[in-house]
gemmi code that builds the backbone of each chain (N, CA, C; Angstrom):
import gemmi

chains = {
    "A": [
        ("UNK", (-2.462, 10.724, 15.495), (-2.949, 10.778, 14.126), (-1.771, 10.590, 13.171)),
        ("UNK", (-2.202, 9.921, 11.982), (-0.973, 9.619, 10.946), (-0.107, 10.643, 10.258)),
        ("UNK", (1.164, 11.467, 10.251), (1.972, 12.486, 9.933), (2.015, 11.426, 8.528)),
        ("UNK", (1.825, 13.214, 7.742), (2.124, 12.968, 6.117), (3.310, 12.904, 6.111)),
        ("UNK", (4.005, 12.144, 5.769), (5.432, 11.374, 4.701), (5.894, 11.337, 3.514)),
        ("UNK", (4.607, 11.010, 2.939), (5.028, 10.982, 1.094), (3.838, 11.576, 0.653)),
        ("UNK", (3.808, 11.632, -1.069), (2.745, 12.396, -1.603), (1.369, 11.460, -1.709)),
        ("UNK", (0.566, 12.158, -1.334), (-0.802, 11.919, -1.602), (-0.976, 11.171, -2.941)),
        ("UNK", (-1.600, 10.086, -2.757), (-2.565, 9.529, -4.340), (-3.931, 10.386, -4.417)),
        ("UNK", (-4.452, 10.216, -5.724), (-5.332, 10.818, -6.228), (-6.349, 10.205, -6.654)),
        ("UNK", (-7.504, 10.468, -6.099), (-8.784, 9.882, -6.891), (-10.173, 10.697, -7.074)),
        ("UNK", (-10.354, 10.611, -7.945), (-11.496, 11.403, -8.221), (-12.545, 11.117, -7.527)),
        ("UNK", (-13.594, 11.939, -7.013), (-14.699, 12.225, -5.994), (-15.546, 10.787, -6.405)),
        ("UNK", (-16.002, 10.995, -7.773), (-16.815, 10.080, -7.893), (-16.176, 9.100, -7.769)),
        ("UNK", (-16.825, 7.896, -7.580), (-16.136, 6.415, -8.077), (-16.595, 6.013, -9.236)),
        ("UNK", (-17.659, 6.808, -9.979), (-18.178, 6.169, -10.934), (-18.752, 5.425, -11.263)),
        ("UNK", (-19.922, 5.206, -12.832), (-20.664, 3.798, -12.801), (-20.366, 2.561, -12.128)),
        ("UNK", (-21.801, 1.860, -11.451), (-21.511, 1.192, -10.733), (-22.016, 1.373, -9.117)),
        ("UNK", (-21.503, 2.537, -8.929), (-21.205, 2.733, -7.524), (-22.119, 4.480, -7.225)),
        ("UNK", (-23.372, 4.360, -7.815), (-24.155, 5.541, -7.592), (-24.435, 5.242, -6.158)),
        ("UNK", (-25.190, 3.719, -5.926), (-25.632, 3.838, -4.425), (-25.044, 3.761, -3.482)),
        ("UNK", (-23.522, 3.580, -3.737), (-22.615, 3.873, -2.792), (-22.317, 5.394, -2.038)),
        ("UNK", (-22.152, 5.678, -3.568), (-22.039, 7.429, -3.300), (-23.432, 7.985, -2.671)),
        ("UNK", (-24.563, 7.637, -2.717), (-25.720, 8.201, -2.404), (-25.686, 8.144, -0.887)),
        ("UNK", (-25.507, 6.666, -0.258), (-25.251, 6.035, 0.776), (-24.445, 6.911, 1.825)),
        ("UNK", (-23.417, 7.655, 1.001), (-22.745, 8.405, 2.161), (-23.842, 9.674, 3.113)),
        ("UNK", (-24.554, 10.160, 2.544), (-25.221, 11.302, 3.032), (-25.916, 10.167, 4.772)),
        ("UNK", (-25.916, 8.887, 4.692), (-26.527, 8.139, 5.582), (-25.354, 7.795, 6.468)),
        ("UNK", (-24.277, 8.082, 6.611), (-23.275, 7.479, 7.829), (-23.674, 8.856, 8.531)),
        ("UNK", (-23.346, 7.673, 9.548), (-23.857, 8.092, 11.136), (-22.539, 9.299, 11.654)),
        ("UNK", (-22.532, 10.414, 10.949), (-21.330, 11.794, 11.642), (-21.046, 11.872, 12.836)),
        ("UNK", (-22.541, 11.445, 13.794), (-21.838, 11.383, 15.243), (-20.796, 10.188, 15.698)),
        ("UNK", (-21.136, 9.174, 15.194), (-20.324, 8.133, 15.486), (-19.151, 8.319, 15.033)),
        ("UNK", (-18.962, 9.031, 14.091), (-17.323, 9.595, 13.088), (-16.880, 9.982, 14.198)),
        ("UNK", (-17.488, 11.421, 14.179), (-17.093, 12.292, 15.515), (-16.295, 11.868, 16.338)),
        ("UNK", (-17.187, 10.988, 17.648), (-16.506, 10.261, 18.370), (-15.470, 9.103, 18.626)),
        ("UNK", (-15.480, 8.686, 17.288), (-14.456, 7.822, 17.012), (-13.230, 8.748, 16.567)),
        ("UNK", (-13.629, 9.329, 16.013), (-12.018, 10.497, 15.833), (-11.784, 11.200, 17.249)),
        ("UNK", (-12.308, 11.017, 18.377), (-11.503, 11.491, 19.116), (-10.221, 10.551, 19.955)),
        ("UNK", (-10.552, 9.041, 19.289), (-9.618, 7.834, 19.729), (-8.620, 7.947, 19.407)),
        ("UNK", (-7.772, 7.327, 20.127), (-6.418, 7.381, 19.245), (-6.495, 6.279, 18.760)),
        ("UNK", (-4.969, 5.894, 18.090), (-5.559, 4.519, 17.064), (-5.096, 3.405, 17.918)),
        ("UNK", (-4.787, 3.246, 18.761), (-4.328, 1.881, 19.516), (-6.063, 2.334, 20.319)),
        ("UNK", (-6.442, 2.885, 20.823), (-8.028, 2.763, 21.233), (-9.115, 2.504, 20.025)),
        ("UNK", (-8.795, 2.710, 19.055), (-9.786, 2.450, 17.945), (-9.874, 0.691, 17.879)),
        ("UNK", (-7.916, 0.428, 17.969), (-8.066, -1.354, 17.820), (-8.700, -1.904, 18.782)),
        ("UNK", (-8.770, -1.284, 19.990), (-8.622, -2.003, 21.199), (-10.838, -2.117, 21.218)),
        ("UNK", (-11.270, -0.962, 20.745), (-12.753, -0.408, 20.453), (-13.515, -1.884, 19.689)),
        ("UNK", (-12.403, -1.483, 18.649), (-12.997, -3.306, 17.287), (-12.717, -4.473, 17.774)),
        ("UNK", (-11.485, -4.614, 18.467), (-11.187, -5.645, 18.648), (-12.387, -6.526, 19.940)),
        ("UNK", (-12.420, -5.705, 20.614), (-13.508, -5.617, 22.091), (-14.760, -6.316, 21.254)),
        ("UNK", (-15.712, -5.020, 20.357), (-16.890, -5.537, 19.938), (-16.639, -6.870, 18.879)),
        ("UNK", (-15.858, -7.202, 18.109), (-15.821, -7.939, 17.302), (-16.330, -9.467, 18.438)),
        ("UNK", (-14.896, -8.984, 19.449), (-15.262, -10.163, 20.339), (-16.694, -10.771, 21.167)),
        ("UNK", (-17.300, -9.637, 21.105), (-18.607, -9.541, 22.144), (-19.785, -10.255, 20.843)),
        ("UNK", (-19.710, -9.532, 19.651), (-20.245, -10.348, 18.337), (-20.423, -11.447, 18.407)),
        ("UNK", (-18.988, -12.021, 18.021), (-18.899, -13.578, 18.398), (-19.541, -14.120, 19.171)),
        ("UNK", (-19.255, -13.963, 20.770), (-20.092, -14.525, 21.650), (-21.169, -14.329, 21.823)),
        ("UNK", (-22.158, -13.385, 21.206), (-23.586, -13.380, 20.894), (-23.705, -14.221, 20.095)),
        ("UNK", (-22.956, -14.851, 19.295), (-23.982, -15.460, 17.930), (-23.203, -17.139, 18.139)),
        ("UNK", (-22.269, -17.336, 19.659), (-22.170, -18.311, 19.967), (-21.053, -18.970, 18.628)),
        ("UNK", (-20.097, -18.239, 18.185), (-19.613, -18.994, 16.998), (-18.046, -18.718, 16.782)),
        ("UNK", (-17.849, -20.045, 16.333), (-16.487, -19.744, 16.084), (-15.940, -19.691, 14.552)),
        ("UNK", (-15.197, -19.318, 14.025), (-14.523, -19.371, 12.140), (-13.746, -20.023, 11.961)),
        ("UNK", (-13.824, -21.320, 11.035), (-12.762, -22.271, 10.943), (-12.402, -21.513, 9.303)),
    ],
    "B": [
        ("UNK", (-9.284, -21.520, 14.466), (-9.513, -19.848, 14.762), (-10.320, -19.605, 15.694)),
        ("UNK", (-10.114, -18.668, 16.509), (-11.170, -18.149, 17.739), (-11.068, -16.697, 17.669)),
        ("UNK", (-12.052, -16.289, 16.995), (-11.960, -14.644, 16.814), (-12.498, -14.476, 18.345)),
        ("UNK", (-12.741, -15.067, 19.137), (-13.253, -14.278, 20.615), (-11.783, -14.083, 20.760)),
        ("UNK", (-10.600, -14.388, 20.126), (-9.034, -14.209, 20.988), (-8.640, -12.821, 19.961)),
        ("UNK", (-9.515, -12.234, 18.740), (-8.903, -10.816, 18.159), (-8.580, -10.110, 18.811)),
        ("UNK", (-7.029, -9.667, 18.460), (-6.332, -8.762, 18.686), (-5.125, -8.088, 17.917)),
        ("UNK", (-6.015, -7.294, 17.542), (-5.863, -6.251, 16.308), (-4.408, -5.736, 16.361)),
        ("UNK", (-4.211, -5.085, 17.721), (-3.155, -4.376, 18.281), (-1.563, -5.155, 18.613)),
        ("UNK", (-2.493, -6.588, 18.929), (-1.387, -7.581, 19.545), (-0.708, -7.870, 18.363)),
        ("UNK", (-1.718, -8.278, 17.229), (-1.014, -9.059, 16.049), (0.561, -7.941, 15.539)),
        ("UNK", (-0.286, -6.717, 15.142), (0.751, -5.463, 14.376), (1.665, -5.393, 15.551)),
        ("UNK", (1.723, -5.247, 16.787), (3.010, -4.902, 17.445), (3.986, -6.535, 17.579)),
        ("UNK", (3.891, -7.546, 17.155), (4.649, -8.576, 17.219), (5.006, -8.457, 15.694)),
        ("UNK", (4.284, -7.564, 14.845), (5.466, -7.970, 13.651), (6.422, -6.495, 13.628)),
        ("UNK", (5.523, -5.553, 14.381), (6.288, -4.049, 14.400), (8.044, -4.860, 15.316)),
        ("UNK", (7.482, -5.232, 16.364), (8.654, -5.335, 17.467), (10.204, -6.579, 16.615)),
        ("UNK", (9.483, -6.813, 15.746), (10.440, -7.775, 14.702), (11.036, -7.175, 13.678)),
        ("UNK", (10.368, -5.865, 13.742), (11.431, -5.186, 12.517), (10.812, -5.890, 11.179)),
        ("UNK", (9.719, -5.874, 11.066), (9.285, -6.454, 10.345), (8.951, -5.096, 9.196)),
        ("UNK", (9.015, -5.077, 8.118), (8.496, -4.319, 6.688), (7.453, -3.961, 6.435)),
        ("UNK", (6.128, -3.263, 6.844), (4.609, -3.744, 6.381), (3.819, -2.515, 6.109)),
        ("UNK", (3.266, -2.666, 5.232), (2.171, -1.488, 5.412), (0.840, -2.445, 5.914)),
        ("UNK", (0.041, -1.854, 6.965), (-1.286, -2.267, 7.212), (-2.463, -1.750, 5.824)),
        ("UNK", (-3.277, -2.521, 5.495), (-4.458, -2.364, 4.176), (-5.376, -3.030, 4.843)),
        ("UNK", (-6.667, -2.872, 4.326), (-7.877, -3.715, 4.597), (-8.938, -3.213, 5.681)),
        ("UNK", (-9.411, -3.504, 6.073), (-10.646, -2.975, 7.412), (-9.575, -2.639, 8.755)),
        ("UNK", (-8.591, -3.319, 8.826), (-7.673, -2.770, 10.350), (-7.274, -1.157, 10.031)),
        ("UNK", (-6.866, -0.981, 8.792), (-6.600, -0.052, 8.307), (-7.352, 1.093, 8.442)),
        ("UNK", (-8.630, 0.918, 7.892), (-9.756, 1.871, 8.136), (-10.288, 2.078, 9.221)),
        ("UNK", (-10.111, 1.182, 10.369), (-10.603, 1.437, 11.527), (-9.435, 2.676, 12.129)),
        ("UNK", (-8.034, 2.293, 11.854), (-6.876, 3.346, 12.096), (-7.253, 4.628, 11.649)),
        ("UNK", (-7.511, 4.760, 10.807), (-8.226, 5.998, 9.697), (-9.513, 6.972, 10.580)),
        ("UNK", (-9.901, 5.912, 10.734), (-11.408, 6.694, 11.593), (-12.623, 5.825, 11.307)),
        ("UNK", (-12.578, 4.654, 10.411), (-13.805, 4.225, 10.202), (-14.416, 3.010, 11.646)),
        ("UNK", (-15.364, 3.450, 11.769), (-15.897, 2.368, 13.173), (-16.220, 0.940, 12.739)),
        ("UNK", (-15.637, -0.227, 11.975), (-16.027, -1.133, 11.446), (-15.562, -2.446, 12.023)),
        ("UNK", (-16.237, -3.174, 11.820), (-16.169, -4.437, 11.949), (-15.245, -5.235, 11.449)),
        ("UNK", (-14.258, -5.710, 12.164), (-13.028, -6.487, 11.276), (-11.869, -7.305, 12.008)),
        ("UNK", (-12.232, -8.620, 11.424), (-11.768, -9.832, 11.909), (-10.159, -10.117, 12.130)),
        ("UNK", (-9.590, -9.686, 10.983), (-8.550, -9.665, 10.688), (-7.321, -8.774, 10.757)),
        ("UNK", (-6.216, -9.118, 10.490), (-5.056, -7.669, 9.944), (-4.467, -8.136, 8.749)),
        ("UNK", (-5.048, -6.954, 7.555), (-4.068, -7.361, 6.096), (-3.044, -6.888, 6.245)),
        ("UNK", (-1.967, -6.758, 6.069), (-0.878, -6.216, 5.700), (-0.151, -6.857, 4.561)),
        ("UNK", (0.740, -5.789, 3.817), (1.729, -5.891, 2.784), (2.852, -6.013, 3.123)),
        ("UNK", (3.703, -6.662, 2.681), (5.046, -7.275, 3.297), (5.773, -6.978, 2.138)),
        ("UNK", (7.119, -6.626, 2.825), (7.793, -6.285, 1.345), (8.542, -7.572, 1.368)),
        ("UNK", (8.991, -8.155, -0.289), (9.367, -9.454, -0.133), (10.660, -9.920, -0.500)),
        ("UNK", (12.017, -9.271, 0.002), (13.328, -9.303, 0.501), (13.712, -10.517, 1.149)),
        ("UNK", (14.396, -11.071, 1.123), (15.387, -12.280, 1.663), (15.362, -12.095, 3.232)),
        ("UNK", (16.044, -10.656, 3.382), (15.939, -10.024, 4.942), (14.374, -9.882, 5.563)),
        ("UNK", (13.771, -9.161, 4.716), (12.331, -9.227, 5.534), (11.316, -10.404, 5.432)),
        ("UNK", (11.763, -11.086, 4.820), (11.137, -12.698, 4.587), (11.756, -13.677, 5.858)),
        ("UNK", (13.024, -12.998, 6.500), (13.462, -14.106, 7.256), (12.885, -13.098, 8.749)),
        ("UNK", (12.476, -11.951, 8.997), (12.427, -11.243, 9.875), (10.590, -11.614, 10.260)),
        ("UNK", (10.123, -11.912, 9.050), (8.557, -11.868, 9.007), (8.558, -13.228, 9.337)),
        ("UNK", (9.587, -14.233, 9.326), (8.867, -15.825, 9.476), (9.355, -15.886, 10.974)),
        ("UNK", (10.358, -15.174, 11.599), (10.902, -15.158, 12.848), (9.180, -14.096, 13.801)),
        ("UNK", (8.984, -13.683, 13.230), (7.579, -12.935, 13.787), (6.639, -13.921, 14.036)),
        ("UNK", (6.256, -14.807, 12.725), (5.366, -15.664, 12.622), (5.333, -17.013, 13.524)),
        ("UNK", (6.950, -16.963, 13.428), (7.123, -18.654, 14.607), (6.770, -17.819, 16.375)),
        ("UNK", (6.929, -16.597, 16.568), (6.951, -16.046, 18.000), (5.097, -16.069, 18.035)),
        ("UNK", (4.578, -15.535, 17.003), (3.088, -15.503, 16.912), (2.513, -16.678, 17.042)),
        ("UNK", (3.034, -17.971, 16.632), (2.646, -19.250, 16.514), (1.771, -19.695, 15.226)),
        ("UNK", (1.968, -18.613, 14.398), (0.752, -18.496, 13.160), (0.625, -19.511, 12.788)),
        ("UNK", (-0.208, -20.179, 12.147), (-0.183, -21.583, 11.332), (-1.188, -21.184, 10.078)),
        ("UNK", (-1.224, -22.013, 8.933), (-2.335, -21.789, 7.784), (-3.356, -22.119, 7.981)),
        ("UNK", (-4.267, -20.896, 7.529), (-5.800, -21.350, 7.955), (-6.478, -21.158, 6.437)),
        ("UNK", (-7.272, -22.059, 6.622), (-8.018, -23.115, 7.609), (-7.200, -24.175, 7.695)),
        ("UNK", (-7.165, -25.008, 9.311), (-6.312, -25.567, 9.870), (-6.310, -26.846, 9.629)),
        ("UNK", (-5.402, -27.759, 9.348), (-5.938, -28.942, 8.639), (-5.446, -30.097, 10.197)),
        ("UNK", (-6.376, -30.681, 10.749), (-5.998, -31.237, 11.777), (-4.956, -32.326, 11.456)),
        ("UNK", (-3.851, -32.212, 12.970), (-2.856, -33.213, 13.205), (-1.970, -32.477, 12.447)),
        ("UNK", (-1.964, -31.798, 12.045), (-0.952, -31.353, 10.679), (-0.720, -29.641, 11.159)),
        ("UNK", (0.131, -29.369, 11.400), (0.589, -27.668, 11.613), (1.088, -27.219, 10.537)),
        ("UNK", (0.673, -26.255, 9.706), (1.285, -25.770, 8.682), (1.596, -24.200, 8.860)),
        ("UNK", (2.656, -23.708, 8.230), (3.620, -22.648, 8.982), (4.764, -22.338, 7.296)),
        ("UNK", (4.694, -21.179, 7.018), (4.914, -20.751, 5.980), (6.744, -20.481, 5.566)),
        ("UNK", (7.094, -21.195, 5.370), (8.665, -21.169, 4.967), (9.117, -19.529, 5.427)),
        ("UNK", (10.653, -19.683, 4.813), (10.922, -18.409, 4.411), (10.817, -17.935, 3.076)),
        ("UNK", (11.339, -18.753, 2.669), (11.408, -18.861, 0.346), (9.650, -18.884, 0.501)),
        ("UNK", (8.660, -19.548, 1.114), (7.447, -18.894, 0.477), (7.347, -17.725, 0.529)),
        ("UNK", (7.534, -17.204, 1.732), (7.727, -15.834, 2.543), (8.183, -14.478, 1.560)),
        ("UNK", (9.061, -15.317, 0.755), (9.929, -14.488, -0.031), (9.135, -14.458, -1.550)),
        ("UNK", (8.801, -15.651, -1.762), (8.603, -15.576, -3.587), (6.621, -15.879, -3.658)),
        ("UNK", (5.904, -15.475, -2.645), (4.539, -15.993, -2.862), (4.030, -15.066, -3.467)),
        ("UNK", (3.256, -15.581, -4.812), (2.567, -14.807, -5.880), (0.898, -14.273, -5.201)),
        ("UNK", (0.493, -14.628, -4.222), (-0.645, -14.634, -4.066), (-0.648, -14.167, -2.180)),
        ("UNK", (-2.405, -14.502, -1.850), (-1.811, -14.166, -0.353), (-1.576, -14.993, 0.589)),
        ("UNK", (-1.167, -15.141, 1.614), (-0.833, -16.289, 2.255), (-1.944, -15.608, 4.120)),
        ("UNK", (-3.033, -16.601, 3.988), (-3.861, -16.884, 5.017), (-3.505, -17.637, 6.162)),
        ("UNK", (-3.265, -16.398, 7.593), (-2.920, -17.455, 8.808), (-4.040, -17.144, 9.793)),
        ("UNK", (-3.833, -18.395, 10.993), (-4.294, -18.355, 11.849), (-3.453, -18.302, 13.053)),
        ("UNK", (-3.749, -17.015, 14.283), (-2.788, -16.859, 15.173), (-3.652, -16.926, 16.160)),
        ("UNK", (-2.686, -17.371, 17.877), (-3.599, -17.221, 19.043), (-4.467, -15.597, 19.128)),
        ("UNK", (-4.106, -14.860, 18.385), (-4.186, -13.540, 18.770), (-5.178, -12.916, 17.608)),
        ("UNK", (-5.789, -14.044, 16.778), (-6.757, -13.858, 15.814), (-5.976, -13.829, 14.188)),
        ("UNK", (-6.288, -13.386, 13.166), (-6.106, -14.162, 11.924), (-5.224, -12.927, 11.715)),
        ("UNK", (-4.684, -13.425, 10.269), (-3.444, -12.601, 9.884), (-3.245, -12.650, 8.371)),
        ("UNK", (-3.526, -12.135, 7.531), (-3.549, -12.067, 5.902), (-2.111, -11.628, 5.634)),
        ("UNK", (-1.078, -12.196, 5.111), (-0.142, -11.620, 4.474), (-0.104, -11.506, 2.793)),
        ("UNK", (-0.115, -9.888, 2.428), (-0.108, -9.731, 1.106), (0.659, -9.652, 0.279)),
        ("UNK", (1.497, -10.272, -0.639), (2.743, -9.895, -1.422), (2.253, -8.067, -2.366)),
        ("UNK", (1.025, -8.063, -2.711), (0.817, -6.644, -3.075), (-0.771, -6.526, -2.771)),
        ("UNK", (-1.198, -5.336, -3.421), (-2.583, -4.950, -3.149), (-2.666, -3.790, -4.577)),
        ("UNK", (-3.992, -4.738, -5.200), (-4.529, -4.594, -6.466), (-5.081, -3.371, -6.120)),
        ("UNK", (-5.344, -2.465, -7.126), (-4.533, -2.725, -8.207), (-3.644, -1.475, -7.803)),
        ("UNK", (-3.219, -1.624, -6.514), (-2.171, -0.629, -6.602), (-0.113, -0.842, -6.900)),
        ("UNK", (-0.344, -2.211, -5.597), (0.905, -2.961, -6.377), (1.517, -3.368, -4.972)),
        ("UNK", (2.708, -3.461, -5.186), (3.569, -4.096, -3.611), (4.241, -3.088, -2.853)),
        ("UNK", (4.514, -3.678, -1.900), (5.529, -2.393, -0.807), (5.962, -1.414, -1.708)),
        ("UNK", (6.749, -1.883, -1.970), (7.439, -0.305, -3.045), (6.156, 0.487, -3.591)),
        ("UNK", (5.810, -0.121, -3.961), (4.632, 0.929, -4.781), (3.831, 1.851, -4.148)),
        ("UNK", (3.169, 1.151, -2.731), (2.732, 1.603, -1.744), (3.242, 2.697, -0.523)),
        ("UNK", (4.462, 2.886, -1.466), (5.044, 3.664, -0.245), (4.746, 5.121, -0.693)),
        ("UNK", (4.081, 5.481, -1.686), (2.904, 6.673, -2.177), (2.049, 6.784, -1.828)),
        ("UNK", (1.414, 5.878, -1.457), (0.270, 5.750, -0.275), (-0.082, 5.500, 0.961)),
        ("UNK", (1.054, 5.698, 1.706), (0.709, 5.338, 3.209), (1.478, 6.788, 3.613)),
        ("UNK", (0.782, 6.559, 5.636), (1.807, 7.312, 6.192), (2.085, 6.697, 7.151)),
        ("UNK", (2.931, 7.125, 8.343), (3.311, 6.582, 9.511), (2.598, 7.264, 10.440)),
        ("UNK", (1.974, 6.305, 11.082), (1.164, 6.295, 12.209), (1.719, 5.744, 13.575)),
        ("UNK", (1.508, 6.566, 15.075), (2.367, 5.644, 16.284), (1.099, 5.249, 16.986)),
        ("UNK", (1.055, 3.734, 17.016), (0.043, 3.590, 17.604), (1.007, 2.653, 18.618)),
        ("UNK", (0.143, 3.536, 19.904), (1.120, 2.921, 21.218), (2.434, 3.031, 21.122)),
        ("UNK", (3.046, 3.580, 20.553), (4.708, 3.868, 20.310), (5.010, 2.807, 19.433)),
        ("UNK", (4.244, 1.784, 18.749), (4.573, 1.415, 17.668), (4.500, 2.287, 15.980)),
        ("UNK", (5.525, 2.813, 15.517), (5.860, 3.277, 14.431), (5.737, 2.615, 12.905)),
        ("UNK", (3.820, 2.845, 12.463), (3.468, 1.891, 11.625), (2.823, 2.155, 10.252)),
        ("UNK", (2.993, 1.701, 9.172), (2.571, 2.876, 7.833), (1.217, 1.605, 7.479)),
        ("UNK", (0.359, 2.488, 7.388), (-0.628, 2.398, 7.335), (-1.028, 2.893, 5.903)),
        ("UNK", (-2.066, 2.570, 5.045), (-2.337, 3.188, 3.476), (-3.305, 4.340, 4.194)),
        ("UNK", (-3.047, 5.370, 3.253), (-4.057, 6.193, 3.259), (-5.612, 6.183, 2.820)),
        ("UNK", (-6.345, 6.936, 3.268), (-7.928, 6.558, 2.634), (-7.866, 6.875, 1.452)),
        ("UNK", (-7.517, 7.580, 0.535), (-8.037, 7.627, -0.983), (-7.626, 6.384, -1.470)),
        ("UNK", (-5.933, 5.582, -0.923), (-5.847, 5.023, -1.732), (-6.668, 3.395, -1.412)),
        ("UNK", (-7.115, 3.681, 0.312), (-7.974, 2.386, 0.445), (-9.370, 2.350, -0.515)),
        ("UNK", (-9.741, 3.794, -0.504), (-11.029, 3.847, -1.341), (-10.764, 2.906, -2.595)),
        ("UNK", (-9.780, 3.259, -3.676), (-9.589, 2.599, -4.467), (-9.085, 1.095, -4.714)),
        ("UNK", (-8.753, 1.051, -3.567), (-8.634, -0.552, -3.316), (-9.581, -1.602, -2.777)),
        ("UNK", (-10.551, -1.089, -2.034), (-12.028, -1.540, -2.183), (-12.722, -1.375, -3.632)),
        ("UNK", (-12.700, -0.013, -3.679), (-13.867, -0.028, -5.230), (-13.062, -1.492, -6.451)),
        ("UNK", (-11.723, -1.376, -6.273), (-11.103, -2.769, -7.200), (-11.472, -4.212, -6.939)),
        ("UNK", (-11.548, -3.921, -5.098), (-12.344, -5.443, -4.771), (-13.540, -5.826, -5.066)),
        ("UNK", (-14.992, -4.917, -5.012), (-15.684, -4.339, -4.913), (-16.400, -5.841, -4.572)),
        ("UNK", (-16.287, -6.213, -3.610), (-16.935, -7.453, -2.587), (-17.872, -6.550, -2.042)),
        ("UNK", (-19.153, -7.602, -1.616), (-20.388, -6.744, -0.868), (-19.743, -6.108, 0.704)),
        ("UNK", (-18.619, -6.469, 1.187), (-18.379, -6.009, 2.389), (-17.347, -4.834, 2.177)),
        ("UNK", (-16.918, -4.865, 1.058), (-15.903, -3.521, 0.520), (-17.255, -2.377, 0.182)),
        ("UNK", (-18.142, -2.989, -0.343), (-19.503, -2.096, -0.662), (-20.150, -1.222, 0.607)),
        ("UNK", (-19.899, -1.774, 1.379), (-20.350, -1.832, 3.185), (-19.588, -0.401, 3.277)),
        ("UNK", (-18.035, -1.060, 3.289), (-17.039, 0.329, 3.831), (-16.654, 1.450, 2.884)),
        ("UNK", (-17.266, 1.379, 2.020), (-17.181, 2.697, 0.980), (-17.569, 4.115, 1.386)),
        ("UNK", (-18.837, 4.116, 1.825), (-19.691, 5.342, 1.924), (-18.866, 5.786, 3.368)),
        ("UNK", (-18.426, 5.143, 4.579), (-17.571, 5.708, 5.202), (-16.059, 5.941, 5.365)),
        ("UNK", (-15.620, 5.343, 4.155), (-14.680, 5.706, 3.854), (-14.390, 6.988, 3.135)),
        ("UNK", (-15.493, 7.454, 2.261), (-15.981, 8.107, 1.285), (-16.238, 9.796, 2.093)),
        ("UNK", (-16.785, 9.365, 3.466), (-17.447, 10.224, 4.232), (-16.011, 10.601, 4.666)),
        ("UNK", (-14.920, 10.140, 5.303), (-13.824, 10.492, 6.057), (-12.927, 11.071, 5.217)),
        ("UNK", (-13.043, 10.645, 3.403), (-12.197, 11.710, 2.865), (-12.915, 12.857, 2.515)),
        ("UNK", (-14.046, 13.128, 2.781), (-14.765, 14.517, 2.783), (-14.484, 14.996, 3.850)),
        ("UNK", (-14.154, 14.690, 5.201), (-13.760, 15.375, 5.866), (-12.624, 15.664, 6.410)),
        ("UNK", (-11.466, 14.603, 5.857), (-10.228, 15.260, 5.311), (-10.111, 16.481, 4.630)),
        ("UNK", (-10.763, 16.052, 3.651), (-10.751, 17.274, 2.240), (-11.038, 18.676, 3.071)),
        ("UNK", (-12.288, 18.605, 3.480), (-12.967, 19.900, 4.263), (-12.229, 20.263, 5.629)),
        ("UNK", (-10.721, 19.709, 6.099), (-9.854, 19.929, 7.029), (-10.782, 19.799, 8.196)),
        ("UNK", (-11.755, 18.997, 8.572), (-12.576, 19.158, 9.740), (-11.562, 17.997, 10.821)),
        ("UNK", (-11.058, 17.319, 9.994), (-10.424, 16.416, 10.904), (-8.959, 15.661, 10.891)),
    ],
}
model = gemmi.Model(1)
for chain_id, residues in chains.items():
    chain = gemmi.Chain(chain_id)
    for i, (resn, *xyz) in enumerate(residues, 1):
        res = gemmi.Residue()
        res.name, res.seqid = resn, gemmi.SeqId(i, " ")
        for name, pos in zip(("N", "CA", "C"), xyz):
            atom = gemmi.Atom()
            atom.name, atom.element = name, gemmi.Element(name[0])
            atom.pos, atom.b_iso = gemmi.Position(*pos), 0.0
            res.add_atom(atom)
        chain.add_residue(res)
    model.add_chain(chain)
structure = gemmi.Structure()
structure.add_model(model)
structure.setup_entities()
């Protein structure tokens, strides 16, 4: 996990107009999936995205120019 | 480009192992963080020094990066003086999947600036500063692209549970 170094930035809770259904939106992420993804370390988190990103692709048969 | 060849891990440890300058930003970032997302790429911020401009293009020729989108017959491959003085971002394509280099990140600013917002993270014994989530929050809400819209609410969710020390 990332060791604090320097000082924290600051932002206020809300994000403000604009962005109500964003903020609403959070009560809907999936906590278990948090969960278990915080028990990765972060070279398994890349290795997690990097994997499905790839498997994506080859479902939808495509490449990105 | 062949995102079936992403590799998230591969890209950051060939510029880590170069001594290269960077903070990681963008969706690689948040996946480091804790967010489970989808993401093609690695942004990173480069600080833009003479020395780390010649350390980052010595990374880039070992990576094989070239500019994407790729213009056939033609290899294009980013100086050092661009390396050094580019106002904007410079878009590559590597065997090892794509590679965004940022001279800064709105609206917070460039390496220097950023060094208030990151911490150091070892991923795999690579020693790598990464931005923190509040200040990615605010660097999405500045982009505020429908796919920055996407990663908000769990980004949003992970500094609540920062905040609430659960994790």
């Amino acid at each position: 996990m990332p060791e604090a170094t320097l000082p924290k930035a600051t932002l206020p809770l809300s994000l403000g107009e604009g962005f109500e259904d964003v903020e609403a939106a959070v009560a809907d992420v999936d906590q278990t999936l948090l969960d278990w993804f915080a028990t990765l370390s972060p070279f398994e988190r890349l290795e997690f995205v990097s994997r499905r990103t790839r498997l994506l692709w080859e479902a939808r048969g495509s490449t990105l120019e | 480009m062949d995102p079936l060849s992403s590799d998230l891990f591969g890209l950051i440890a060939v510029l880590s192992d170069h001594d290269v300058e960077f903070v990681v930003v963008g969706g690689t970032a948040a996946v480091l963080l804790g967010a489970p997302l989808t993401t093609l790429d690695v942004d990173v911020v480069y600080r833009q020094t003479p020395e780390n401009a010649e350390r980052l293009h010595r990374a880039l020729t070992a990576l094989g990066a070239e500019a994407r989108p790729k213009i056939p017959e033609r290899k294009l491959v980013p100086t050092q003086a661009t390396l050094e003085t580019a106002q904007g971002p410079i878009l590559l394509t590597t065997p090892q999947g794509p590679l965004d280099l940022l001279p800064k990140l709105d609206p917070l600013g460039n390496f220097a600036a950023l060094q208030t917002y990151c911490s150091r993270m070892n991923i795999a014994g690579k020693k790598v500063l990464v931005i923190n989530v509040e200040a990615l929050i605010l660097s999405k809400q500045h982009a505020n692209r429908p796919k920055d819209r996407l990663a908000l609410p769990i980004l949003l969710s992970l500094r609540l549970r920062k905040a609430g020390g659960e994790h």
